[in-house]
C-alpha positions as CSV (number, residue, x, y, z in Angstrom):
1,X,-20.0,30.4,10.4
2,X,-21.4,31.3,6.6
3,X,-23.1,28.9,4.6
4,X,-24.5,29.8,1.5
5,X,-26.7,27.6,-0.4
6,X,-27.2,26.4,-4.1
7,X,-28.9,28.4,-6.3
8,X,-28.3,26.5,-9.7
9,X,-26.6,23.6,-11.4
10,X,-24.1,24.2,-14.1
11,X,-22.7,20.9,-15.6
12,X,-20.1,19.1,-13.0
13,X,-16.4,19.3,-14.2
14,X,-14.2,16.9,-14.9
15,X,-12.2,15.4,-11.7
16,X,-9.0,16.0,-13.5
17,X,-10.0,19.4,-14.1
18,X,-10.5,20.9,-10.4
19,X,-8.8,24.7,-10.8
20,X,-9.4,28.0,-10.0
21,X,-7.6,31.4,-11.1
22,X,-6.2,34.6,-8.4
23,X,-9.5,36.3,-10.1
24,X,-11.9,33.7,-9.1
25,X,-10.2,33.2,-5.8
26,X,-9.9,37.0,-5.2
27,X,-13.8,37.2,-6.0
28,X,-14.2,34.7,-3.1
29,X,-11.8,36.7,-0.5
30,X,-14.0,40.0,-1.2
31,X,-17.2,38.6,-0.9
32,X,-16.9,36.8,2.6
33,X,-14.0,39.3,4.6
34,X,-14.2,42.2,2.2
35,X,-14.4,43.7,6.0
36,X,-10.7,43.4,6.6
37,X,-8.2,45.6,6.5
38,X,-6.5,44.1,3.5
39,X,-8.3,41.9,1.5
40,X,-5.6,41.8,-1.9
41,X,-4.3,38.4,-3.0
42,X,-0.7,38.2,-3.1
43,X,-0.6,34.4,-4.0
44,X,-2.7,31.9,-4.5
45,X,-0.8,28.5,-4.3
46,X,-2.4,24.9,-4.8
47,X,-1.2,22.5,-1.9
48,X,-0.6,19.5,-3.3
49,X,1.4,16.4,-1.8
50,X,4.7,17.9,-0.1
51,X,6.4,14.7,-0.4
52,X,6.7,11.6,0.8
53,X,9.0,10.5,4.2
54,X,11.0,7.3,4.7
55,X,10.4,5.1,7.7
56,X,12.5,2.6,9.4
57,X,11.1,-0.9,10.3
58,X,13.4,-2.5,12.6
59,X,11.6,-5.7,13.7
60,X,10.2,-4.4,16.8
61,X,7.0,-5.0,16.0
62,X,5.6,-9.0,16.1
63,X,4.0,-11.0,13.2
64,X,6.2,-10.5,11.2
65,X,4.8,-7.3,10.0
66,X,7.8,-4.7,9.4
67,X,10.2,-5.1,7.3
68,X,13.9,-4.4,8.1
69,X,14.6,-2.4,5.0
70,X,13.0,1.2,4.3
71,X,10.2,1.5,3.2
72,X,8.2,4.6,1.0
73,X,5.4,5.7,3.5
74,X,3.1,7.0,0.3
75,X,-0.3,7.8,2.3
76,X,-3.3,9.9,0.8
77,X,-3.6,13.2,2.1
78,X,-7.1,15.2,2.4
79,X,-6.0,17.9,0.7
80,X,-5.3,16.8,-2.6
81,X,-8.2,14.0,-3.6
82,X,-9.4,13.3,-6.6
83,X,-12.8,15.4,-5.9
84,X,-11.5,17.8,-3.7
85,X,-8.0,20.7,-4.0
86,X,-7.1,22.8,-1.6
87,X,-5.6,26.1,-1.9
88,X,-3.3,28.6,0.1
89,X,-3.7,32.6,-0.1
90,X,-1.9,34.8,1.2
91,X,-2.8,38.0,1.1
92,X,-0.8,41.6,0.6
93,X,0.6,43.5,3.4
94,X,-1.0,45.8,5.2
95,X,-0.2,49.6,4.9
96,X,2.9,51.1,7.0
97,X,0.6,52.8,9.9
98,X,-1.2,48.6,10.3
99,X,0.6,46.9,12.8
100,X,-1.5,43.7,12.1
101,X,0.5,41.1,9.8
102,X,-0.7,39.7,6.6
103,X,-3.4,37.2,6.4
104,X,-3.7,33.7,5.3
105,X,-6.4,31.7,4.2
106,X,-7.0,28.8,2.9
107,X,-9.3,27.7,0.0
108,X,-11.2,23.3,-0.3
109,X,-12.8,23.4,-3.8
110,X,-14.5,20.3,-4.3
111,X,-16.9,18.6,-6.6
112,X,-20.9,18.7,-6.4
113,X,-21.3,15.4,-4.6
114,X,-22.9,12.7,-6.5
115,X,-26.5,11.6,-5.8
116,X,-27.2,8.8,-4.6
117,X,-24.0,8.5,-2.8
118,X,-22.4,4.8,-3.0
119,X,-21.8,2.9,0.3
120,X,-18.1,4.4,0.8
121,X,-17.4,8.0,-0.4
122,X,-15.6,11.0,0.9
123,X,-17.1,13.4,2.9
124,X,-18.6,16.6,1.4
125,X,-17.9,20.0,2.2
126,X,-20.9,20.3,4.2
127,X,-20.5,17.4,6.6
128,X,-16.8,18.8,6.9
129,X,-18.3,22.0,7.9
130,X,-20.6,20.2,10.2
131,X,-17.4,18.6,11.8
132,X,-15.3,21.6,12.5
133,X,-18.4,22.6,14.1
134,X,-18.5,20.3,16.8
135,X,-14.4,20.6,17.2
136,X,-14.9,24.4,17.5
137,X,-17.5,23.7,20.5
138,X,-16.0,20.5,21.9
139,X,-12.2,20.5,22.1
140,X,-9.1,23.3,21.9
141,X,-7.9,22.1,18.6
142,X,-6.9,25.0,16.5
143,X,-9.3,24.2,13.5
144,X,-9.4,27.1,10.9
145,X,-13.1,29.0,10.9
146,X,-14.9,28.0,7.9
147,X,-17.4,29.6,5.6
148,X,-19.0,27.1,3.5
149,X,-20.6,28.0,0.3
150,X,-22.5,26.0,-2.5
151,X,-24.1,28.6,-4.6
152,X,-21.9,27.9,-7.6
153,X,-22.3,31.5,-8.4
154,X,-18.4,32.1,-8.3
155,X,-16.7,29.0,-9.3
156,X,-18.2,25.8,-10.6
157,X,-17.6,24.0,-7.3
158,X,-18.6,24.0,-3.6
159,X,-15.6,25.3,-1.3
160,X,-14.9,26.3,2.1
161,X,-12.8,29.5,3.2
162,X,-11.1,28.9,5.8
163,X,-9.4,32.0,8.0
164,X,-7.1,30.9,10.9
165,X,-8.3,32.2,14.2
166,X,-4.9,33.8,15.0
167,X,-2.8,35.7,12.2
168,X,0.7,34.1,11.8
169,X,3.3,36.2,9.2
170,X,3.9,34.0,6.2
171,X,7.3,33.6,6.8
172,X,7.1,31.9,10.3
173,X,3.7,29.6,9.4
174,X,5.5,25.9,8.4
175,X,3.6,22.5,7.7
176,X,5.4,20.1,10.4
177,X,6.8,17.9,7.8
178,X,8.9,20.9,6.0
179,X,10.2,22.0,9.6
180,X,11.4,18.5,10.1
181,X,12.6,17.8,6.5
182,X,14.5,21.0,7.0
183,X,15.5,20.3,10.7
184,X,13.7,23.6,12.1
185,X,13.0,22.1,15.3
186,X,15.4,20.8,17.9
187,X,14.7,17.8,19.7
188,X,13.1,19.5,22.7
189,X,11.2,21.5,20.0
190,X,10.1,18.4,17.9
191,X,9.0,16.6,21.7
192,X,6.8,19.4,22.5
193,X,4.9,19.8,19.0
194,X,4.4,16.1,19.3
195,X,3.2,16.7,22.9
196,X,0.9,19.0,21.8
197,X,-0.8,16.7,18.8
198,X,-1.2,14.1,21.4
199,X,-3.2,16.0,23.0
200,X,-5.5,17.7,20.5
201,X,-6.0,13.9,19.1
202,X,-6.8,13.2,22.3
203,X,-9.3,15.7,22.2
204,X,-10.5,14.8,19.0
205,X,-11.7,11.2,19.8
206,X,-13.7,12.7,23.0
207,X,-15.9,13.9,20.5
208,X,-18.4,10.9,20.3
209,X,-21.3,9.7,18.4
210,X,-24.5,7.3,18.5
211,X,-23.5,4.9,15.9
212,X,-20.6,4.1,13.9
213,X,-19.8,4.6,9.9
214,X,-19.8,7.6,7.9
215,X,-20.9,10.6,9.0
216,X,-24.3,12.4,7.9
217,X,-26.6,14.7,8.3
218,X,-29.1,12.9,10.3
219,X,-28.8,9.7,11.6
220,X,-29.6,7.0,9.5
221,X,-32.7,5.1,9.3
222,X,-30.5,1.9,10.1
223,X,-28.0,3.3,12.5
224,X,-25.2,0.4,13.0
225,X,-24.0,0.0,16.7
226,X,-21.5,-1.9,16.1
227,X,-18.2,-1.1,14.8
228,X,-17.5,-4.8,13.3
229,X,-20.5,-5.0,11.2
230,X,-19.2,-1.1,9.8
231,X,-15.5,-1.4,9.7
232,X,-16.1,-4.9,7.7
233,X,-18.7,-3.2,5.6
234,X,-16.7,-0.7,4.8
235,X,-13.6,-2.8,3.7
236,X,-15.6,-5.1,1.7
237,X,-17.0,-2.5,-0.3
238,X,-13.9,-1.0,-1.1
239,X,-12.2,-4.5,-1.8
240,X,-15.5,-5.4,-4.1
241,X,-15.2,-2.1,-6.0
242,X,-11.9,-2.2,-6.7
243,X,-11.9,-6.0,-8.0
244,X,-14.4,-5.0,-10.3
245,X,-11.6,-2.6,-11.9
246,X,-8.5,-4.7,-11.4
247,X,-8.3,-6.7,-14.6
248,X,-4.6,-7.6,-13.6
249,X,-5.6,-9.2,-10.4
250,X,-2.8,-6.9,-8.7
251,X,-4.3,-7.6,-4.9
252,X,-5.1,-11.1,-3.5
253,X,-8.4,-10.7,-3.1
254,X,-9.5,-13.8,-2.0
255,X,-6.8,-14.0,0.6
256,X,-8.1,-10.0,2.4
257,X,-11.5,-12.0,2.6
258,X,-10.1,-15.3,4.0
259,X,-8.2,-13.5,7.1
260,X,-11.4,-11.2,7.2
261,X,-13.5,-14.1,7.4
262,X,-11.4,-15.8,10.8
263,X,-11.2,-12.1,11.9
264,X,-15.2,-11.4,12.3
265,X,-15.1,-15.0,13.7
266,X,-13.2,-14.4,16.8
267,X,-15.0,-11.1,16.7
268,X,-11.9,-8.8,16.4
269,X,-12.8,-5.6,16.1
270,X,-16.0,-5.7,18.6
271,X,-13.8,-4.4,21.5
272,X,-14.5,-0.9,20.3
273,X,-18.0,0.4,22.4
274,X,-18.2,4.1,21.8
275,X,-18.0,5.6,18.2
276,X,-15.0,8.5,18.3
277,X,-14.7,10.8,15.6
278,X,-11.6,10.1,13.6
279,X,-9.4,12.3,11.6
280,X,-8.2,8.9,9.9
281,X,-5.9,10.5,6.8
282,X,-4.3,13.3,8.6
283,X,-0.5,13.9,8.4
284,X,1.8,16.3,9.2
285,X,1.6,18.2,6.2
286,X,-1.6,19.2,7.9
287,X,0.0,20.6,10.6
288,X,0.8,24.1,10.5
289,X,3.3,25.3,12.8
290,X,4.9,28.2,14.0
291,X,8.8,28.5,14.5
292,X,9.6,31.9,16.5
293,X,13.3,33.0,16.4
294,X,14.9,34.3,19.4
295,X,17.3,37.1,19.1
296,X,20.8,35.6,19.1
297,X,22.4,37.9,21.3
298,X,19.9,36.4,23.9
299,X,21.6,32.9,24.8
300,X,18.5,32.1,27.7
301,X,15.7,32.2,25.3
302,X,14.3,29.1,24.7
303,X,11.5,30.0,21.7
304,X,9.1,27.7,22.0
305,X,7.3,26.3,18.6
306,X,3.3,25.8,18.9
307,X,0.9,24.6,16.3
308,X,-1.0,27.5,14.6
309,X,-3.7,25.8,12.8
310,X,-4.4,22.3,11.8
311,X,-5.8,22.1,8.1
312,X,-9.3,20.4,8.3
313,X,-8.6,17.3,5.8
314,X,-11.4,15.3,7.2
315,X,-12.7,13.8,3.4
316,X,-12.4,10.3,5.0
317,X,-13.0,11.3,9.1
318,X,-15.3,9.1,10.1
319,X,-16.8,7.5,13.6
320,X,-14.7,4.3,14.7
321,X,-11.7,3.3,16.5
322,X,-9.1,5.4,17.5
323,X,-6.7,3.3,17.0
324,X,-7.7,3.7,13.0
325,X,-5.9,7.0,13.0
326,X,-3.0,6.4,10.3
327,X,-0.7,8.4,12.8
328,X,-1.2,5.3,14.9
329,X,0.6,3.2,12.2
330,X,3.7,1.6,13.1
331,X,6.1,2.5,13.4
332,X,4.7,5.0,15.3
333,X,3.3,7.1,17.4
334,X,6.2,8.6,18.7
335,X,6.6,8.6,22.7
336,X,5.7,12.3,22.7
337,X,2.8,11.6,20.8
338,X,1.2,9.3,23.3
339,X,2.5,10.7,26.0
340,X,0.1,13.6,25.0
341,X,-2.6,11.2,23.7
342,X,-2.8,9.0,27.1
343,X,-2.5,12.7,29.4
344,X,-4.9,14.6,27.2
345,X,-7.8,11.7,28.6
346,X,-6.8,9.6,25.2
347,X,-7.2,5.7,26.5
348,X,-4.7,2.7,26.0
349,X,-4.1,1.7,22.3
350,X,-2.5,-1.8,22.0
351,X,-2.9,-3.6,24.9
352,X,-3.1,-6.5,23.5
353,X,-1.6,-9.0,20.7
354,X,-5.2,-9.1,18.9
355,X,-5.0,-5.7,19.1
356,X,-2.1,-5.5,17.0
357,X,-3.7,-7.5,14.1
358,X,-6.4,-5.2,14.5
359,X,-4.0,-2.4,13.7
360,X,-2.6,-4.5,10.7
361,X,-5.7,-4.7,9.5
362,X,-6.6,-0.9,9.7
363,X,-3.2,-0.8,7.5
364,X,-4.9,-2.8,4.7
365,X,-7.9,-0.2,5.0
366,X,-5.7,2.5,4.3
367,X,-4.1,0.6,1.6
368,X,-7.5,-0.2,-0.3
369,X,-8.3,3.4,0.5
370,X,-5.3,4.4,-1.3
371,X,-6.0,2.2,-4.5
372,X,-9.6,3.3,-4.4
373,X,-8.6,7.0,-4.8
374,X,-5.6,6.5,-7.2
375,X,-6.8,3.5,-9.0
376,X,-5.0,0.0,-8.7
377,X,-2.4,0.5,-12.0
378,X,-2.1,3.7,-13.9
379,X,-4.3,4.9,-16.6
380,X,-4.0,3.2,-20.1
381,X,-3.5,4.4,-23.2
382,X,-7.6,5.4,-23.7
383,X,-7.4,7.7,-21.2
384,X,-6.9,11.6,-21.7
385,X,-3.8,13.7,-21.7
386,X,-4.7,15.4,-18.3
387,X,-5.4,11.9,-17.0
388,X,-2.4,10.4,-17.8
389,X,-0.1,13.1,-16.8
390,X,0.5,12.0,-13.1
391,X,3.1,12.9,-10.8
392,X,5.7,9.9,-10.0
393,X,4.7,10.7,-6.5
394,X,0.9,9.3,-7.2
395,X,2.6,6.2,-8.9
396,X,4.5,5.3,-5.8
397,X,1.6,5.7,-3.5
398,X,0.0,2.8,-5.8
399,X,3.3,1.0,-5.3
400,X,3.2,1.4,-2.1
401,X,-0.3,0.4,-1.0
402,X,0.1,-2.8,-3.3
403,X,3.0,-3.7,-1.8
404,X,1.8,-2.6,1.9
405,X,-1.3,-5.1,1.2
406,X,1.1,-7.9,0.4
407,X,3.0,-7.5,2.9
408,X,-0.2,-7.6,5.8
409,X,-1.8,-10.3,4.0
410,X,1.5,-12.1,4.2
411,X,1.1,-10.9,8.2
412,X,-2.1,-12.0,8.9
413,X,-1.6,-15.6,8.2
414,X,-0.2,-16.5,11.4
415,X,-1.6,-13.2,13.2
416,X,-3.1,-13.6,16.6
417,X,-7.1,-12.9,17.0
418,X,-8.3,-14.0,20.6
């Protein structure tokens, strides 16, 4: 692992203005692995949201909390926040006489981290380097290698470099979401991958800490051992910040605070005892997959798909409850998934129905987490060109959280908490 330190300050860009050029980036290939074989950018492509995927609520689940209709499943994704983009190269092919195939990388730029940081913020570059770390050491979960630099000497921003431990040829690498928007993967193929993330999640929440919240460099002076007095610290700070911006009143404010209120009374979420680290935003467009092709003629070969790399989107990993992981969300996980999770050492999830209100309100977490990144409503007219052009894609994520809050406040009225 690299790290290379600051050495200077320029002023800090704009949020909205987060870019880099192929020069810049090729500048940043050749001074970390200028020791490969082939070190020549091809492409440099920003990874932004790849979409959005519809889920069906059916009714399954009590208190009234899905909804028979479908409904947009808009979640924030760690590679695309508002302080942080990340990038994928792909470099030239090697010459004729290389057998070895072309190299990938991939490229976080983020923002200088303000100072102090507030009570809620996403993690920086170096306490996501600090993570992959401990997964490196800890687990099997294919986690690219980083090399973290904050120098500032190339580009105005810190970033990590991160080169998959095994080479995968650019045209077999997929995100798990394209191979299922695109049906690559049969059902057997589709059980196993799921299977398989079961298990590295599994993995992932064995890695434990001494106290709960945020993590940081040291522990704090104050370390909370409890992951009520966190989880509700956490919330009401997002809830608090975000009122303070929401001139329209667009979320029922003082009915979150109500529920929260009988919640930490019947001492809801105090069943959790050991802090696990959680990957929290994750989806699949994280997961990078590869799809090998057998040879047609060849009508007994089963190719079997297998997770390559899992992109490191860990701006809002934190130590909690695993049952916070947004792929715990109804209605999922999938059978594979926990059948992976529960035989890869992960424990029970919902046991029982207080549990499930716990899981509503780790919903209206995300949601505020959502709003907090995107803002409640767009931006007005006062606002600058770049900061008003947004994608429909970011509007519906604000649609979505608004209504997702409605719909678990409306939820937790008559939701069970003993």
């Amino acid at each position: 692992m690299d790290t290379t330190s600051s050495t200077h300050s320029p002023s800090k860009p704009s949020t909205h203005n987060i870019s880099i050029t192929l020069e810049q980036a090729q500048k940043i290939v050749s001074k970390h692995h200028a020791d490969h074989d082939q070190s020549t950018i091809a492409t440099l492509t920003e990874l932004k949201d790849q979409g959005y995927r519809y889920v069906s609520y059916t009714g399954g689940y009590s208190l009234g909390y899905l909804y028979n209709h479908l409904l947009l499943l808009a979640i924030i994704t760690g590679s695309h926040t508002l302080n942080t983009k990340t990038y994928l190269i792909k470099l030239s092919a090697p010459a004729p006489s290389n057998s070895n195939p072309p190299r990938s990388y991939f490229l976080t730029v983020s923002l200088v981290p303000q100072e102090p940081a507030p009570i809620y913020h996403p993690n920086s570059l170096f306490i996501i380097n600090q993570l992959i770390s401990l997964i490196h050491v800890q687990t099997s979960i294919p986690i690219p290698h980083p090399t973290l630099d904050t120098s500032l000497t190339i580009i105005p921003y810190h970033y990590l470099l991160l080169c998959p431990s095994v080479p995968a040829t650019h045209s077999s690498l997929s995100t798990l979401s394209s191979a299922r928007k695109l049906h690559l993967l049969t059902p057997e193929q589709d059980f196993l991958i799921d299977l398989q993330l079961g298990v590295y999640l599994s993995q992932l929440h064995a890695i434990q800490n001494d106290w709960f919240g945020l993590p940081l460099p040291i522990e704090p002076a104050d370390p909370s051992y409890s992951w009520q007095e966190t989880f509700t610290l956490l919330l009401e700070t997002l809830l608090r910040d975000l009122e303070l911006k929401d001139q329209e009143s667009l979320i029922p404010y003082e009915d979150v605070r109500r529920y929260l209120s009988r919640a930490i009374g019947f001492f809801l979420f105090d069943d959790v005892e050991t802090p696990s680290l959680i990957w929290f935003t994750g989806t699949e467009d994280d997961v990078y997959i590869t799809i090998p092709f057998s040879d047609e003629s060849d009508s007994e070969a089963q190719p079997t798909p297998t997770i390559r790399t899992i992109l490191p989107n860990f701006a809002h990993s934190l130590w909690g409850d695993p049952l916070l992981e947004t792929v715990f969300m109804p209605p999922g996980p999938s059978t594979a998934l926990l059948e992976g999770y529960v035989d890869g050492g992960g424990g029970p999830l919902i046991v029982f129905p207080r549990q499930k209100t716990k899981r509503i309100w780790y919903t209206v977490f995300l949601a505020l987490l959502v709003l907090a990144d995107y803002g409640v409503a767009a931006q007005g007219p006062g606002a600058s060109v770049q900061a008003r052009d947004e994608t429909c894609f970011t509007e519906e994520k604000r649609i979505w959280a608004r209504e997702m809050l409605k719909q678990c406040v409306e939820a937790l009225k008559d939701a069970p908490c003993y």
